[in-house]
N, C-alpha and C positions, 0 to 999 in steps of 0.2 A: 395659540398666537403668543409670540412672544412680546416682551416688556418693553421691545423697541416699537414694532409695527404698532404696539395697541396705543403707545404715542403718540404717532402720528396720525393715527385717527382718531383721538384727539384733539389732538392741535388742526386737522381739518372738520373736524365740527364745530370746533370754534369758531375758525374761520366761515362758515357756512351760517355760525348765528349773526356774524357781526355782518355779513351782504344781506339775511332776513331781516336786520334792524332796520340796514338802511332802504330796502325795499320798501319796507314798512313807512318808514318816514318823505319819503316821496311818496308815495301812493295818500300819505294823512296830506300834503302839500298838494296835491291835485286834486282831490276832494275836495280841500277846502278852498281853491281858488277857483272851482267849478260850482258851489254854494254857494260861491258869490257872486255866482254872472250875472249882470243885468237880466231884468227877464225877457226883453227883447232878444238876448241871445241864446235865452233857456232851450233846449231841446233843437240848437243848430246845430251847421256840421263839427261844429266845434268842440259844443256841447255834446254829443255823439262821440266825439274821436275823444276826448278825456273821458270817458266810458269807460270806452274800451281799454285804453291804458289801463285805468283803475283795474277793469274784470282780469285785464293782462297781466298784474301783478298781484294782484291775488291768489291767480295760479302761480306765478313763479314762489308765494309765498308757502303755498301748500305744498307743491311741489320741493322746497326745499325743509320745510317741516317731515315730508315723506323721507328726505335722504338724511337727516338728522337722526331719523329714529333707526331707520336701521342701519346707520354707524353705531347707536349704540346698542343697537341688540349683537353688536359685530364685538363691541367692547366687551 
């Protein structure tokens, strides 16, 4: 691979850390507004569907920790 391409995959793993950040930081932002549910609304449908987001970005977390590693086993 030459010194240009191994660049830009690079600069797209970069890119790829900086949406796992902010993944990250939403997914910490609905946890913690779903720890703070009244408990009347604990385990509603509501309660449920900020879950699943959460479980939702968790995978997109690992999922892009997966694509991270092999850009750089690529670098």
């Amino acid at each position: 691979m030459n010194g240009r391409r191994r660049t830009r995959l690079k600069e797209a793993r970069d890119k790829l850390s900086k949406v796992r950040e902010e993944i990250e930081s939403i997914r910490e932002e609905e946890d913690e507004v779903r720890e703070n549910m009244p408990e009347n609304l604990q385990y509603s449908e509501r309660y449920e569907q900020s879950e699943d987001c959460s479980r939702a970005m968790d995978n997109a977390v690992s999922s892009i920790d997966d694509a991270i590693s092999y850009i750089e086993e690529a670098i």
